[in-house]
C-alpha positions in Angstrom: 0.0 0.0 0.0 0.8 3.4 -0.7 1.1 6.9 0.9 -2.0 7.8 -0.9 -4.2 5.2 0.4 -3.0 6.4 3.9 -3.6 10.1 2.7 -7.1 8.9 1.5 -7.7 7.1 4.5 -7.0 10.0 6.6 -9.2 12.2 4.7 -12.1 10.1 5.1 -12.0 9.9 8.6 -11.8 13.4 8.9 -14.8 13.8 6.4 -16.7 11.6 8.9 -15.2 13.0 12.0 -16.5 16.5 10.8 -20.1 15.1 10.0 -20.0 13.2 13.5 -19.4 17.0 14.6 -22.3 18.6 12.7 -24.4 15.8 14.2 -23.5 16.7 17.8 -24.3 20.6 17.0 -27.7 19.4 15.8 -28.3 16.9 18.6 -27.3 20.4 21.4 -30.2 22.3 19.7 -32.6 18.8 19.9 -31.5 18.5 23.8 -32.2 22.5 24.1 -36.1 22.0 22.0 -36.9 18.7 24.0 -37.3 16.9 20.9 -37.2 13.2 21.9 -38.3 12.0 18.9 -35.7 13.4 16.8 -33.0 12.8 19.4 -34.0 9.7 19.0 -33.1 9.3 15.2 -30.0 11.7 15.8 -28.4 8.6 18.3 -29.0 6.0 15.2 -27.3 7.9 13.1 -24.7 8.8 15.1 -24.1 4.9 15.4 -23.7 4.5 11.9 -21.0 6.9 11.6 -19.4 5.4 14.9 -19.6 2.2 13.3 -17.9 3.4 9.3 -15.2 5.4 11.3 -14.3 2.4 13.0 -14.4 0.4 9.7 -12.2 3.4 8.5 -9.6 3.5 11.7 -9.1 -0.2 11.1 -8.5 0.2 7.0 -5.7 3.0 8.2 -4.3 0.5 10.6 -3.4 -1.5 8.1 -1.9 0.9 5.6 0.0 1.7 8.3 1.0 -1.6 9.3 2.2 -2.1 5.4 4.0 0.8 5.1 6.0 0.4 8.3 6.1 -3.5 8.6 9.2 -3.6 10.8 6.8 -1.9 14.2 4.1 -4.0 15.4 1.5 -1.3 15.4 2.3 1.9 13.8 1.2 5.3 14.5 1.1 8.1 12.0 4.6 9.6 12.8 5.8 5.9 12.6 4.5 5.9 9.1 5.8 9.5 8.4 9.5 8.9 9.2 9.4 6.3 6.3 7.7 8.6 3.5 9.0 11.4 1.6 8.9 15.2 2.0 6.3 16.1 0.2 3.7 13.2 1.5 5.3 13.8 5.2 4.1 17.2 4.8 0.5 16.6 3.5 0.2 13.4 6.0 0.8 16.0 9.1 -1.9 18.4 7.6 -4.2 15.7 8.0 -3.5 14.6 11.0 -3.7 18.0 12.4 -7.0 18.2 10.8 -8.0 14.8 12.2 -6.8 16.3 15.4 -8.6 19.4 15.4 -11.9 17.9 14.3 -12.0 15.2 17.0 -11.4 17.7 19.6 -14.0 20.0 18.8 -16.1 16.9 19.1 -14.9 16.1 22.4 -16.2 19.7 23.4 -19.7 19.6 21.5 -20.2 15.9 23.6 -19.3 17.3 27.1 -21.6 20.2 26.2 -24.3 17.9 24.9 -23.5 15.8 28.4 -23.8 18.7 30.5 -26.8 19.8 28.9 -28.6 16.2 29.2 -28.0 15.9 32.8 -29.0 19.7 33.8 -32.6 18.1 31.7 -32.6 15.2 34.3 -31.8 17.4 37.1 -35.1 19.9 36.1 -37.6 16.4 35.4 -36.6 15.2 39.2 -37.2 18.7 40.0 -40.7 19.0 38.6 -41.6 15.3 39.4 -40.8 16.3 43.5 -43.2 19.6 43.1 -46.0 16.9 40.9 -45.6 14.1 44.3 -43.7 16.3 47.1 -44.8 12.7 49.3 -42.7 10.7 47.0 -39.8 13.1 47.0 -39.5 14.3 50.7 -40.1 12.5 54.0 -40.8 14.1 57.5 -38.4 17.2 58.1 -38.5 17.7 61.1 -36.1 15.1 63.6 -38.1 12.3 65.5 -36.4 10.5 68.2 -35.7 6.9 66.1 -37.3 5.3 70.2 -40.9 7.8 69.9 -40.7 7.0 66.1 -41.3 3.6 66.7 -43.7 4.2 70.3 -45.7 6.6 67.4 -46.2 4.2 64.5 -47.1 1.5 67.0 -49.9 3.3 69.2 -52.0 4.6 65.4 -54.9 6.0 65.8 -56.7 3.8 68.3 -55.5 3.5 72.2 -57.1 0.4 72.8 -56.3 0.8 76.8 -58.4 4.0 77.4 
């Protein structure tokens, strides 16, 4: 294999990586509208790009692993010691890109994370306020010895 098929390689990923980040932009404003439905869809497709960009990460692997047969498992500056100046140069663009784009993810998911559980924290919220019995015991401090003198006597004092 060649240093073009890495090069390709590489750009695919980052073609997906970048439409794995558009996803996560459109999923923030779906968390934000409350729209479960189309949340919904938004995770399935976000599993089919999970699923071709591992496809893709394992196709690279393996150009790698031809290029640079002498290290078990080669990295991309493993594999751009071994090419020449012109494809060295164009292979760290990419992975710069690749970089770039996967971190921006990161950010757009820990927003999107942050975002879902603030959502959770104002349903518990409002469900508390709906059932305030479910939600909150007694307050106020019972001695755990009357507590139990209490629940025993009820209503009805049988020795009156």
């Amino acid at each position: 294999m060649s240093a073009e098929a890495l090069l390709t390689a590489m750009e695919r990923l980052i073609s997906y990586h970048q439409s794995l980040y558009e996803l996560a932009g459109q999923k923030t404003d779906m968390i934000k509208k409350g729209d479960m439905a189309a949340l919904d869809q938004m995770l399935k497709d976000e599993q089919t790009h999970v699923a071709t960009i591992k496809k893709l990460e394992q196709a690279r692997i393996q150009i790698a692993a031809s290029l640079v047969p002498s290290i078990d498992k080669p990295t991309i500056a493993d594999c751009i010691l071994v090419l020449e100046q012109h494809e060295q140069q164009a292979l760290l663009e990419k992975r710069e890109q690749l970089s770039s784009v996967i971190d921006k993810l990161k950010e757009k998911n820990q927003l999107n994370q942050q975002l879902i559980y603030h959502s959770l924290q104002y349903v518990n919220l409002s469900m508390n306020l709906v059932n305030p019995k479910a939600a909150a015991q007694n307050m106020n401090y019972i001695h755990p010895q009357k507590a139990k003198s209490q629940a025993a006597t009820g209503m009805f004092q049988s020795k009156v």
